[in-house]
N, C-alpha and C positions, 0 to 999 in steps of 0.2 A: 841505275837500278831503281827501279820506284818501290815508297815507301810503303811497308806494310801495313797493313792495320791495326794491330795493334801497337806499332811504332807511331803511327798518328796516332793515335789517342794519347800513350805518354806523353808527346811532343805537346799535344794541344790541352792536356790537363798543367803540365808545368807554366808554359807559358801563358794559361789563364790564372792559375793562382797570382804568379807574378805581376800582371797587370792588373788583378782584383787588389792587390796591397798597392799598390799606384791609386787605382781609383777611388780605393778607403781614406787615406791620407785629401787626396783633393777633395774629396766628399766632405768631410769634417772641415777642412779648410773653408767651403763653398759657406755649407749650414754655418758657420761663425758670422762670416760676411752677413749673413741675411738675417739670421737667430739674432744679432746684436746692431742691425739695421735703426738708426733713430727711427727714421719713414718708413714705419709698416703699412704699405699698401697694398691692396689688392694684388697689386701682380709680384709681391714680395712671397705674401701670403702662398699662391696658385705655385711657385718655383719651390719654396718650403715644400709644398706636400709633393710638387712632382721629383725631384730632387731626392725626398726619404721614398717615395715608391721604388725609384729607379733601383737604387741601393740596394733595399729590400728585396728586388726583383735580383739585382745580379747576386746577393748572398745566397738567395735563394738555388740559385744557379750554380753555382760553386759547388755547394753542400750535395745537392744530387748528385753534379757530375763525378765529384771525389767519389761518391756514394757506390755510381756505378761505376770504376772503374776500379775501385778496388774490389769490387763483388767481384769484376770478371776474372782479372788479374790471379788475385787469391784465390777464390773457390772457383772458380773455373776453369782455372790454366790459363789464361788468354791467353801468355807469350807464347803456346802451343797450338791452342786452338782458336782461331781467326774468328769462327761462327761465332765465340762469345760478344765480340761485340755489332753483333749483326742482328740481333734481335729488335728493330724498331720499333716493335707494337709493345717494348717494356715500357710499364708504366713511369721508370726514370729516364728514358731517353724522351718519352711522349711528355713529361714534368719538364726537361729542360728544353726543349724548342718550343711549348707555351710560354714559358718564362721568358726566354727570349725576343719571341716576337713583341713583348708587351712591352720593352726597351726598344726594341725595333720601332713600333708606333710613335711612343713618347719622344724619340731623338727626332722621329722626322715632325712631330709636331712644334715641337722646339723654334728647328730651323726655318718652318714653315714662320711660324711668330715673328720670327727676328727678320724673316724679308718683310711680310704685313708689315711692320712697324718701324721700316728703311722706305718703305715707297708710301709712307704716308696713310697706312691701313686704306687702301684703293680697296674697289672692290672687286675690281677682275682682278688683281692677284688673290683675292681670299677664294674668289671662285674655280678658279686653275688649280690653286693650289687644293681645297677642298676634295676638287675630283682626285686627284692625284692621289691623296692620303685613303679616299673610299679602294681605290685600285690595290692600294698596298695593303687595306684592308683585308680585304677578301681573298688576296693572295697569301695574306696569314692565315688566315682560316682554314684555307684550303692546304696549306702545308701542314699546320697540327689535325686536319683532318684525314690527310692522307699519311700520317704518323700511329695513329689511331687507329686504322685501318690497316698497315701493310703486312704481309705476313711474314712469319717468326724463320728466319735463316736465309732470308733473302737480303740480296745487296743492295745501297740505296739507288745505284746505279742501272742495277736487274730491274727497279720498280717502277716503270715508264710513267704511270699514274705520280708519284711522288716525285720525281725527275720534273716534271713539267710545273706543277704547281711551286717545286724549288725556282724554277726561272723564270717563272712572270712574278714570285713573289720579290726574288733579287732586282729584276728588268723593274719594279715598278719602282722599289725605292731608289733604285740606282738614279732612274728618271727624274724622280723630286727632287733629289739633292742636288743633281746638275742642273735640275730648274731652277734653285732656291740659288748654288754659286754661280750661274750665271748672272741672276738680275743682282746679287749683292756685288760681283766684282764689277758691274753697269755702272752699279750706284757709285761704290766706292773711284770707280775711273772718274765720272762726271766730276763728284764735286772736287777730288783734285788737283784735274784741268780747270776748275773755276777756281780755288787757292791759287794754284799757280801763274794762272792768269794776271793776277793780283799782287801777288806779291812777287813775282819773279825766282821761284826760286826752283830748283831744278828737284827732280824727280827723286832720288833717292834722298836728299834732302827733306823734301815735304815729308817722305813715307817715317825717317827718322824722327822728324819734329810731331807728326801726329799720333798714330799709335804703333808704331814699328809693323815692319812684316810680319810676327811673327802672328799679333792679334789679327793681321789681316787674314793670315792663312788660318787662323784659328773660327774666325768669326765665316767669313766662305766656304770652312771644310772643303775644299782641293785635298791634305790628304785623306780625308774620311774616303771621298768618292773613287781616291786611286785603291783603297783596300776592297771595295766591294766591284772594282773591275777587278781586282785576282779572282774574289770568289768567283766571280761569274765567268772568266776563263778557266778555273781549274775547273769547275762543274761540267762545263763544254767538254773540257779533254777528260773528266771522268777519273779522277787522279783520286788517293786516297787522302791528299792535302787539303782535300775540303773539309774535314773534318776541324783542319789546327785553323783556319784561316773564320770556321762559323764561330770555333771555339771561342778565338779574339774578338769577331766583332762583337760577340756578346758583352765584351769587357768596354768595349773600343766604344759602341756605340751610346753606352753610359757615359766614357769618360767626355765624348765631345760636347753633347749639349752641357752637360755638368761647366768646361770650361766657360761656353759662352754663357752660363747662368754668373759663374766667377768673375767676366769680362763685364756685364750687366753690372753688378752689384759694385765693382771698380769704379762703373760709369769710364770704361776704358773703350765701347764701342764706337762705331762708325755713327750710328743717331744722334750722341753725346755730342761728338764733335760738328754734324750738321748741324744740330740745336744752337749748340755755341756761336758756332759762325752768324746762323740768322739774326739772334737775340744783339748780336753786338754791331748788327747794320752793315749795311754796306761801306764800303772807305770812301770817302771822300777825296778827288786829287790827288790831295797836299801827300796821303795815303802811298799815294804810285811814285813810284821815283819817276822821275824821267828821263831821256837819253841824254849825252853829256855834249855839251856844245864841239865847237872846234879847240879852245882853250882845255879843253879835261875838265871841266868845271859842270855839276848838275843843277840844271835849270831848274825852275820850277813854276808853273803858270799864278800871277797873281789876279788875285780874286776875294771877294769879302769872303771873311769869313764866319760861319753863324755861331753865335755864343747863346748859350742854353740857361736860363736862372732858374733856381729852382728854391724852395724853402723848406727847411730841416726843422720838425719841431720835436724836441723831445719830454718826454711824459714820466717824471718816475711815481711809479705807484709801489703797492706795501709787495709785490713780489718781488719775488730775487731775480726780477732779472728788469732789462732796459728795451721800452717798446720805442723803435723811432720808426715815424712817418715821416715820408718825403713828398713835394707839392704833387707827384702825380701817383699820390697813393700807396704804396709800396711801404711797407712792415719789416723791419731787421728786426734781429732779435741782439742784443749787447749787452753778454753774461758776465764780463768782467769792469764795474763801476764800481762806484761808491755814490749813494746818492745822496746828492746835496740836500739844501735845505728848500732850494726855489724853484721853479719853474719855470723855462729860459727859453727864446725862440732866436736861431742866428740865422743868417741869410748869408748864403756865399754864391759865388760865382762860378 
């Protein structure tokens, strides 16, 4: 038996408040991370404001849809009469799918960021991805504009004009996303077949030692892109489930970039850990085990080895804290001294 209309609506206001108290909770959790950031940079700065829009945008969302659905509910009858909520051209159904699309945008710009800044800010990925985000653009547009226009007791599925602009605007973001996890689960394959390479250690192993699956699935959105293949098969079959499934992604599509901002601010990403790798060089030999002779016993090729000197000078001045340079430049900061009375240069090995 398929569901009614106004049984999707109950369905889909419950289960968006629910996920609106999920995405409150990790929202506040996210803003801490960043709000109390020592390194407030720029793109600290840029996640702060998109971060409180998002927010704002889904409270905003909430508040309508409770709005209308208890208007229809109550002073309507809806559990009787279906047409109440069928009026599209109301100005809170037309309020909540602008609101929506504007987290629609932001989530795909997010993910678009986090491929840019996995493949080295290239400029044919900004440029792919750019077109991509215009597509999803104007497929927004074109859906609150044929929301704005549809007439009052018609179905969303009766309105061929809003039916179409619903599927190129799904088809476009759908499209990003599977562009943005394909090239991150690219990346993320490459570099660890190059870990493993290296260190020998077998697959589920590495994926535990570096940031578990769970970030990987988090930071790829694999499930984000399986929720917006439902939408886009229920819309095809014309089901009234479309309703509970837009309702979510309104919530959903906050909550994902929201993570990867929380994943950022961890320093728990896939860049982190390439950064790392690079910064700390390639291994040397001595690095790679080798295979084990006929006795059981591991070889190991001998070869000089290069020893690095370097000189440590430390500086205490009248701050509270301890500035050390090292011979190739480099600034610590060492907040816990006491500082003597001299001024000391050691050289170590």
């Amino acid at each position: 038996m398929a569901i009614t209309l106004p049984e999707a609506s109950f369905v889909a206001l419950t289960l968006e408040m629910l996920l609106y108290g999920m995405y409150t909770c990790l929202f506040v959790g996210s803003l801490y991370f960043m709000v109390f950031n020592r390194k407030k940079t720029k793109v600290i700065i840029v996640m702060i404001v998109l971060n409180t829009i998002m927010w704002s945008s889904a409270t905003s969302q909430v508040a309508v849809s409770f709005q209308q659905n208890f208007h229809a509910f109550l002073w309507e009858h809806g559990a009787d009469r279906p047409e109440a909520f069928e009026d599209n051209a109301s100005p809170s159904i037309f309020s909540q799918r602008s609101l929506e699309c504007v987290n629609f945008l932001i989530g795909d710009g997010v993910v678009i960021w986090r491929v840019w800044v996995l493949w080295n800010r290239q400029r044919w990925i900004l440029m792919i991805s750019t077109t991509l985000m215009l597509t999803t653009l104007v497929g927004a547009i074109g859906v609150v504009q044929s929301f704005a226009t549809a007439p009052q007791g018609v179905s969303i599925f009766d309105n061929h004009n809003l039916v179409s602009w619903c599927l190129t605007f799904v088809a476009s973001t759908l499209t990003t996303n599977i562009w943005a996890t394909t090239l991150i689960a690219y990346r993320t394959w490459s570099h660890n077949r190059l870990i493993r390479s290296i260190t020998r250690e077998g697959l589920m192993v590495r994926l535990g030692r570096q940031n578990g699956i769970l970030a990987i699935l988090i930071e790829s959105g694999v499930l984000f892109i399986c929720s917006w293949f439902i939408a886009l098969t229920i819309i095809l079959c014309g089901n009234n489930g479309v309703y509970i499934v837009i309702d979510m992604l309104s919530q959903l599509t906050a909550i994902y970039p929201t993570l990867i901002i929380t994943l950022v601010c961890l320093r728990s990403t896939l860049d982190v850990a390439m950064e790392t790798f690079l910064q700390s060089g390639q291994p040397s030999q001595w690095a790679v085990r080798a295979d084990m002779d006929a006795n059981g016993a591991t070889s190991y090729p001998m070869q000089f080895l290069p020893v690095s000197i370097s000189v440590k000078t430390t500086t205490h001045t009248s701050d509270l804290q301890e500035y050390e340079r090292d011979s190739f430049g480099r600034y610590a900061v060492n907040e816990n001294f006491e500082p003597p009375r001299l001024l000391y240069d050691e050289a170590h090995v």
